[in-house]
N, C-alpha and C positions, 0 to 999 in steps of 0.2 A: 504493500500500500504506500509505506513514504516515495518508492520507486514511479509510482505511478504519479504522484503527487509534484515531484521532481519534474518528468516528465510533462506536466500538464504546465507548471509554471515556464520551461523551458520554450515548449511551441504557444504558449496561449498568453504569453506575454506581450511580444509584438501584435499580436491579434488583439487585442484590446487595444492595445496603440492606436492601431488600424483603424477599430472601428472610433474609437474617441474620434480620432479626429475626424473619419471619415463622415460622421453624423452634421460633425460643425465643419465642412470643408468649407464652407462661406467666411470663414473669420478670419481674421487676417493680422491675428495675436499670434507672429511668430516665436515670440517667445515662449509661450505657453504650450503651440502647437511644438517645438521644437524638446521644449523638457520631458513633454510626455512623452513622445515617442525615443528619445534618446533615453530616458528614463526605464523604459521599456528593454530595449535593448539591454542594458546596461545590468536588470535584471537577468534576462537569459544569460548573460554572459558571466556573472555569478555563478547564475545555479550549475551551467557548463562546467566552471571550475572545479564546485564541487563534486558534481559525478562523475568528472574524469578524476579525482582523487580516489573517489571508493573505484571506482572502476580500477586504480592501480594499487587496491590494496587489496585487489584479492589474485590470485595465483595466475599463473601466466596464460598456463593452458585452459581458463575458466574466463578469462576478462570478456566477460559478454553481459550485460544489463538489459531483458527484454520485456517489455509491456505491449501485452495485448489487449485492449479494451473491447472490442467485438467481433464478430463475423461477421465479415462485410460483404464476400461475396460468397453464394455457395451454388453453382449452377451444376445438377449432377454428381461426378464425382470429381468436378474444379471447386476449392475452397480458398480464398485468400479474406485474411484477416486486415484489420484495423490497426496493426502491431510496429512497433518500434521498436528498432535496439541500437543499442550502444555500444559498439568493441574500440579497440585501438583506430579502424580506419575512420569512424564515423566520429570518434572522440577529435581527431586532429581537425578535420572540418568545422566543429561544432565551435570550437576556440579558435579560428581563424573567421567563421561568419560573423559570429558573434563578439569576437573581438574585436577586429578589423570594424566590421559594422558598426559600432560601439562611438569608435572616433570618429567614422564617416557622419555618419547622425548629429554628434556636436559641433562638428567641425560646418553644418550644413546649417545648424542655427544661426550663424552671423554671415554665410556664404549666402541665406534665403532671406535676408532680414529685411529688405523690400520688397520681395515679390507680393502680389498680389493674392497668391494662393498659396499661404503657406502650410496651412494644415491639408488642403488637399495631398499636398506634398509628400506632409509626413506619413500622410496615411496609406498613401502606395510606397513608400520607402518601408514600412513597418512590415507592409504585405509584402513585399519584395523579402524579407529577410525569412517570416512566416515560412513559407514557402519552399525558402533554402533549406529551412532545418529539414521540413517536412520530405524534401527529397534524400537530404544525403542520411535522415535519421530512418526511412522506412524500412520496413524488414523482407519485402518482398518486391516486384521489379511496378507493381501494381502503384502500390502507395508512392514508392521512386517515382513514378510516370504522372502523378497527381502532382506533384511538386517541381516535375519537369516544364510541365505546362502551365504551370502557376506561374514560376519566374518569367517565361517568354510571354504573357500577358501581361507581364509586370514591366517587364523590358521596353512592350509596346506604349501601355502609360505613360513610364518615366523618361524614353524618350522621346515621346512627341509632346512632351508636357506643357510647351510652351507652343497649343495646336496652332495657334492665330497664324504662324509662321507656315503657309504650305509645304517649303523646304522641311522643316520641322515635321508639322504632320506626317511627311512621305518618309521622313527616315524614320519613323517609327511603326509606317506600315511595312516598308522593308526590310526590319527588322522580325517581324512577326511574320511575312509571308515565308522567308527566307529560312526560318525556323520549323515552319508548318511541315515543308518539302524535307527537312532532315526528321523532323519526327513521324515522317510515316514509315522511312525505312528501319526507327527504332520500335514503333509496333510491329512491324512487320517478324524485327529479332525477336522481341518478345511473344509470340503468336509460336513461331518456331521454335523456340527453348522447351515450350509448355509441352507442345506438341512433341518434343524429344524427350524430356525428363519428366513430364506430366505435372509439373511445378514450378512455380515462379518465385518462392520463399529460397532466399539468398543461400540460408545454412543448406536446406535440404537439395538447392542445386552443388554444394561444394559437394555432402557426401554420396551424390548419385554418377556425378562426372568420372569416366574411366582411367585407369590406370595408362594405358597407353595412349597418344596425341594421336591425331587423326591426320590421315595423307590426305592429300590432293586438295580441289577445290569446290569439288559440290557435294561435300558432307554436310552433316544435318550443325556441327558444333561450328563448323567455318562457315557456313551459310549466315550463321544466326550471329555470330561476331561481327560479318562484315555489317550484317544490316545493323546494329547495335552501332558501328562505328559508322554509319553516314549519321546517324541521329547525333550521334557527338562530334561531328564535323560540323553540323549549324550550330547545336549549340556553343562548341568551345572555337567555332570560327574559322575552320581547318578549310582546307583548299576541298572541292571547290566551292563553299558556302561560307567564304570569310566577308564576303562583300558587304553584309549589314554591319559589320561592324565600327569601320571607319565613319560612316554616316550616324554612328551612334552616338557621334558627339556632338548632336543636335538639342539633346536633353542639356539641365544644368550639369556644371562639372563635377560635383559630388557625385550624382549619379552616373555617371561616367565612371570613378574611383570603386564606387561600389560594385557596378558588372564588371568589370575589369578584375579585382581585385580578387573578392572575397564571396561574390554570388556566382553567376548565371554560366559565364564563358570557363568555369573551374568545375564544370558541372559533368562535362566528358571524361575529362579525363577522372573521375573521384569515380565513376561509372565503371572504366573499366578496370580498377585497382578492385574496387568492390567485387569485381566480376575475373576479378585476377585467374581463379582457376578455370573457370571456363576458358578463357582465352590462351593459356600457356599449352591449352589441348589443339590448338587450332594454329600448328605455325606461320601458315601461309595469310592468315587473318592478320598476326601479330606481325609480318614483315609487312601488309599494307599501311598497316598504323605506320610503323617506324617510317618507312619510306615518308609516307604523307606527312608526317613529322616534321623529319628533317628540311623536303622540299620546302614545306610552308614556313619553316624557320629561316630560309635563306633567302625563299619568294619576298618574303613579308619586309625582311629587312633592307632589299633594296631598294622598295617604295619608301622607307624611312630615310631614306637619304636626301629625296630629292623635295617632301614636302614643308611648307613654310608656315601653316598651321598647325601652330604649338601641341594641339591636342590630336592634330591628325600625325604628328611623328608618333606621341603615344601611342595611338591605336595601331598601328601598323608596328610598333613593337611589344605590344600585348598579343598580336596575332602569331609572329616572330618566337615569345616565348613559349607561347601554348604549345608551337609546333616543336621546341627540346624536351615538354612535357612528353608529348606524345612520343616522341623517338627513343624519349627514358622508358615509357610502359610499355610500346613496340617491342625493346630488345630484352624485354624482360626485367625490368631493372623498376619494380613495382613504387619501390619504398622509396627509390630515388625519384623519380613521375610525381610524387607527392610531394617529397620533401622540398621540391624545385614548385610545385603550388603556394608551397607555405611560405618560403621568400621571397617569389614572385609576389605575393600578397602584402608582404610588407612594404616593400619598394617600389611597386606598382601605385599601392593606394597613396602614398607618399609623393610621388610624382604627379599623380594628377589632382590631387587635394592643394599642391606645390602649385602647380599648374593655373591651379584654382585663385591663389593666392595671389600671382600674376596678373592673372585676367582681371581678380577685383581691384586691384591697385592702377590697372590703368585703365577703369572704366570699361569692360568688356573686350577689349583689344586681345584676338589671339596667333595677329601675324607676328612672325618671328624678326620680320626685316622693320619692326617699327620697335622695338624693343630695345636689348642692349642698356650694359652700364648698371643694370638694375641690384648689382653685388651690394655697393654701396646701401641702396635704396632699401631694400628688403634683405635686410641681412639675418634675418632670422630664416627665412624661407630660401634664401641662398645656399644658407650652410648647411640646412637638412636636405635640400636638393643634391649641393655635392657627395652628402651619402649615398643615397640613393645613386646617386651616377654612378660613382664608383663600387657599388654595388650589382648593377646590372653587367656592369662590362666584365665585371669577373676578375675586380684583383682582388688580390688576399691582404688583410682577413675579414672583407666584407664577405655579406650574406651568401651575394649569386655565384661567389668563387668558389663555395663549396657544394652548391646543388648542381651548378652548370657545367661544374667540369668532373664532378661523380657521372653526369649521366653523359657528357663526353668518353668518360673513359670503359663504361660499360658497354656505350655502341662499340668500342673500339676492338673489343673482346667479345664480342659476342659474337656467338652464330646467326643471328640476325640481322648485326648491323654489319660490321668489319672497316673495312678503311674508305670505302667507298661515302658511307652514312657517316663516320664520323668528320672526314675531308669537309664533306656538305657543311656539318655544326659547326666545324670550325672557319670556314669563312666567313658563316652565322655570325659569329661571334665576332669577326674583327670588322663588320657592316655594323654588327650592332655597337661597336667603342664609337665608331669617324659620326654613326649620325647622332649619336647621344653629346659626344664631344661638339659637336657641329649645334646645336639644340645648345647648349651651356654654352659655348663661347656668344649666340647670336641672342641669348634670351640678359645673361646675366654678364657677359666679362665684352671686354672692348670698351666701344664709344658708343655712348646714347645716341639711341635714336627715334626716342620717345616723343610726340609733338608736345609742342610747349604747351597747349591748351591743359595738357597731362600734367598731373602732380601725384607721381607714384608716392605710398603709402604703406607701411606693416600692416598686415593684418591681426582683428584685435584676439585678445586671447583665445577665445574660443575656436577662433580658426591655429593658432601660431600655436598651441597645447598640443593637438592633434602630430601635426609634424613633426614635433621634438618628440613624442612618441614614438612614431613611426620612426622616425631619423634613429633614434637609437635600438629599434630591432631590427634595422634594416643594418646596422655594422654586428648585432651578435648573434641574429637570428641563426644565423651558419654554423656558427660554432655549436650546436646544438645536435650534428650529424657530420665532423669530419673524419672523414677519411684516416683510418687504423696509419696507414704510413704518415700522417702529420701529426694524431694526436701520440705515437711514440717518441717524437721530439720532446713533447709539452712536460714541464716539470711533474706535473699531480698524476700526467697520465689518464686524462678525463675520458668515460664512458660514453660511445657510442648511442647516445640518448634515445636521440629520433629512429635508428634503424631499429634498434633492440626494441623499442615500443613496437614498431610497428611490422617486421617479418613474422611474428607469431601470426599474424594477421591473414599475411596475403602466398600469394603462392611463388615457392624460392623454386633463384635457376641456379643450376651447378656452373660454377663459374671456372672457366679455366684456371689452375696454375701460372701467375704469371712472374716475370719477375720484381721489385717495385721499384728499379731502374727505368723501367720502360713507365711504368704508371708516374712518375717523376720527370721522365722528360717529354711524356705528353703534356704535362701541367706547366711546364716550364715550354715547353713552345708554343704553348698557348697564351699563357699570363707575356712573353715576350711579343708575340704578335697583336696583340691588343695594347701592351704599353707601347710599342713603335707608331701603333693606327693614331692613336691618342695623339703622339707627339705631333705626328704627323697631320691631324685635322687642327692643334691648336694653333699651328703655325701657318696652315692654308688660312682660315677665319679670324687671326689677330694678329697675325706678327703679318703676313701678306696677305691681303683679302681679297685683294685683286688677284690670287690665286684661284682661288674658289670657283671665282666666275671664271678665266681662263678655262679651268676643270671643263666646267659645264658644257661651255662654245665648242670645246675641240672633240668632246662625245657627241655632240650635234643630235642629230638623231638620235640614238641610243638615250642619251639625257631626257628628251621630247619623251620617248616611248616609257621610259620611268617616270617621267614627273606627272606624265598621263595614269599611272599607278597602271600602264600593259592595254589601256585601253579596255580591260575584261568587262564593265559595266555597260559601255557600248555593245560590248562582242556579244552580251547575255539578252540586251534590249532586242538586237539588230536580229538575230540570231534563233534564241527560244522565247522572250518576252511578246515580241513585238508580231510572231508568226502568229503564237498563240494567241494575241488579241484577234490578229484578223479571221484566223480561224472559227474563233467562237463567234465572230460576226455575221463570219459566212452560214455558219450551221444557225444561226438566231434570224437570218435572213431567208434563207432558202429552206431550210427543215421546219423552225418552230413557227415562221409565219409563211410561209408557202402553203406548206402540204400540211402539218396538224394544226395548225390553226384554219385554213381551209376545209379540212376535213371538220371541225367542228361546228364551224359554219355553215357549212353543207346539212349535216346532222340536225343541227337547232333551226334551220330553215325547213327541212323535213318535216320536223316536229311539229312545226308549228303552224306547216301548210295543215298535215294532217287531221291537227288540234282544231283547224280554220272547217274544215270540211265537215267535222262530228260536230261543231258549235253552229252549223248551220239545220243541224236538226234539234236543234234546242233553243227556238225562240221565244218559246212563251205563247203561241197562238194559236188558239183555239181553233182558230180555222185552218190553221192549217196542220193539224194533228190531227183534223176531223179528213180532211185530205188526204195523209199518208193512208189513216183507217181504210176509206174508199178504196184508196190502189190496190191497200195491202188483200182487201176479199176478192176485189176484182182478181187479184193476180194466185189467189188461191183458187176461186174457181174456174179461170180458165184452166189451170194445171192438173186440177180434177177432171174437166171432160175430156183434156187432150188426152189427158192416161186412159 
């Protein structure tokens, strides 16, 4: 009972938020609308603490906490419940939503502190988090799928939330349509799993799944993977379904910080960690992920090179890191896939909450060539920014140097990935230092070029708190999962935290014998090639700037077809959008008003000739009923004498 009780405070927290505000969405007390529902939060994130404590006090092989309140569906001999549980992979999620969420929330109080709708606001931010737990907390793929579809309704809200905007509106329908086409191929896995194992409850698909992986490609377990993994290619924005996402920065920037971060696009890849065993049966499944991984790691970040909207380099490197997520759970490397979620979550919400800071300081402004100089000006949000940068790129001993190059070095060794996939990350990686460095020299370092109308400003505490939060989990979050060959340096000799939590969990690869020379000077040619990229974007964009441009002019073309982000939203319009509009015009022209609406027409004229013809023997007249009578004997006795 207190389990249940825990549980109910955990998801029904924000939902209350929700609905608070949702009642009063007309008020325009952001302050009030913002306590509650940060409030709210802040809550879950509590009681999150708490239960992942008991949950680590009890035995290794037992750390599961599960609550079923009812039976929800029972058709036959298909039963899925109403049930939640709690183990190591759902615990790491639950403290990264609700954490993360936590400070997005406050930090959204002084970021929304004019709008016009602020508790409308809160109240699909609350429902947005509802939602999160609901998916990564369900026990079965059912309740997951109820929460899956929550957040992309919630996606659709908070970023067209400013509808007045038709730009706006559209990128939030594109965001929802875009999602609808990846989740049917995730029912479609789900329908097939059922259909194989007779079961959609998580535990009881681990203990039904076989001993041996399945060959080839149209098995019942590699079927059911791939389609599970188009649904988490819209959701977590993977190639070819990454398109809503750059456009998603239509909504405010908090909300932005939030999908990015710690909700919606984190949602694939926690899917298939959850789904770890199925999928290590299915090799040819887990080499499409990986592949797709990597490509969109590398795709993504050379559109980050060329864009000058502050928030659309983020996005294009939110898409970027989803895809070394996914090339970590591809090659099998489960714990790493995650652990690379959890500092991406730091450093992500950090950046665009950063970002955020930015934009309020110069009055909405999110071109990067109007900026500049702003080190001085925003010096608080400067220097937790520089974390965060130097976080992403992956030097040591920030956060992303120990997630990004654990799941470098696992592609590198593995049977799945080998040199080909990890070559791919590692260019990943030195696009992602030149356009991050590129993004900090033109936002924060140089010479202003802010217009003078502008009088950049700090932001007030409640946004600048947030940051220094984030700022400082984004330089120790790392240390929390390094790598056995660096923590044998370290005087204490500190414990493996985050793996040790979480392989009880999910499903282990035998990992070759290697030697940790070689795992050493993979890390070292990589931390050298992103410190060279570095040097070498600081010096294009501030010591010669007139570099930069040269860069651009002498790729000609090639820069055009980047800075165009490959043209793909065109290629999609031109291509399968724009056929299928005229398609359905054509079938809405010639089929539904041609011929069946013709045909009905035809039908109802029938009727009603007919109708016309019996209503002519029903006038009411005496005389002429006395008339019919007449015909009627006449025409009986002539038939009599002719017989």
């Amino acid at each position: 009972m207190p389990n249940c009780a825990l549980f109910l405070i955990l998801l029904c927290a924000p939902l209350v938020g929700a609905i608070f505000n949702g009642v009063r969405f007309r008020s325009h007390n952001a302050r009030l609308a913002g306590a509650v529902a940060s409030g709210a939060v802040v809550v879950s994130f509590l009681t999150a603490c708490f239960l992942v404590m008991k949950l680590a006090a009890l035995p290794v092989d037992a750390r599961a906490i599960t609550v079923e309140f009812y039976n929800w569906i029972t058709v036959g001999g298909f039963h899925a419940k109403a049930g939640f549980v709690l183990d190591p992979i759902s615990a790491v999620m639950i403290l990264i939503i609700t954490g993360v969420g936590s400070l997005i929330h406050i930090f959204s109080i002084g970021y929304m502190a004019h709008d016009e709708r602020p508790s409308k606001y809160f109240a699909y931010l609350n429902f947005f988090i509802f939602n999160m737990l609901l998916l990564v907390l369900g026990e079965n793929l059912l309740v997951m799928f109820v929460g899956w579809e929550g957040v992309g309704l919630c996606s659709y809200l908070l970023i067209g939330f400013w509808f007045e905007d038709q730009e706006k509106a559209s990128a939030g329908m594109k965001a929802f349509i875009t999602n609808r086409i990846g989740d049917a191929g995730f029912l479609l896995g789900i329908f097939l799993l059922y259909v194989t194992f007779g079961t959609v409850n998580f535990a009881e698909l681990n203990q039904l799944v076989p001993a041996a992986a399945e060959v080839g490609w149209l098995g019942p377990i590699t079927l059911s993977c791939l389609f599970l993994f188009i649904g988490a290619t819209g959701k977590s924005a993977q190639i070819p379904l990454y398109v809503w996402l750059p456009d998603a920065m239509a909504g405010p920037t908090p909300v932005s910080a939030l999908i990015h971060a710690a909700t919606m696009v984190t949602a694939g890849v926690y899917m298939i960690v959850r789904l770890s065993h199925v999928f290590i049966l299915a090799p040819n499944a887990m080499l499409v992920v990986a592949a797709v991984g990597a490509v969109t790691a590398l795709f993504a970040a050379t559109m980050g090179l060329t864009q000058w909207d502050i928030k659309k380099v983020l996005a294009y490197s939110t898409i970027s890191q989803l895809g070394y997520m996914f090339l970590g759970v591809g090659v099998g490397a489960f714990s790493s896939g995650l652990f690379h979620v959890m500092t991406h979550a730091f450093f992500k919400a950090l950046m665009f909450l950063g970002a955020g800071s930015v934009i309020h300081a110069l009055d909405g402004e999110q071109d990067m060539r109007k900026m500049g100089g702003l080190a001085k000006k925003l010096p608080i949000t400067h220097l937790t920014f520089l974390c965060v940068y130097l976080a992403i790129i992956g030097l040591p001993p920030f956060a992303g140097f120990f997630s990004k190059d654990e799941i470098l070095w696992y592609t590198y060794i593995s049977p799945h990935g080998g040199f080909v996939l990890w070559l791919i990350g590692l260019i990943g990686a030195v696009f992602t230092a030149f356009y991050m460095t590129r993004l900090m020299a033109l936002t924060f370092w140089g010479k202003s070029r802010v217009a003078s109308s502008v009088h950049p400003h700090e932001s007030p505490a409640s946004m600048a708190i947030p940051l220094i939060v984030l700022g400082v989990a984004s330089v120790v979050g790392g240390w929390l999962g390094m790598p056995e060959s660096i923590r044998g340096l370290l005087p204490l000799h500190a414990p493996d935290v985050f793996h040790n939590w979480l392989n009880p969990a999910v499903a282990l690869v035998k990992w070759p014998e290697v030697s940790p020379v070689l795992e050493w000077s993979l890390m070292g040619i990589s931390v050298a090639l992103v410190g060279a990229t570095v040097v070498f974007a600081y010096y294009a964009y501030i010591k010669e700037p007139e570099l930069s441009a040269k860069m651009a002019k002498d790729l000609g073309p090639v820069y055009e077809v980047v800075a165009n982000k490959y043209y793909v939203d065109e290629l999609y319009f031109g291509r399968v959008i724009n056929p299928l509009v005229d398609l359905a015009k054509g079938l809405w022209a010639y089929i539904d008003v041609n011929f069946i609406d013709n045909i009905t027409y035809f039908l109802s004229d029938w009727v009603e000739s007919a109708g016309g013809g019996l209503r002519a023997l029903q006038t009411g007249s005496l005389q002429q009923y006395a008339l019919y009578l007449v015909l009627g004997v006449v025409v009986i006795i002539f038939t009599i004498v002719v017989i």
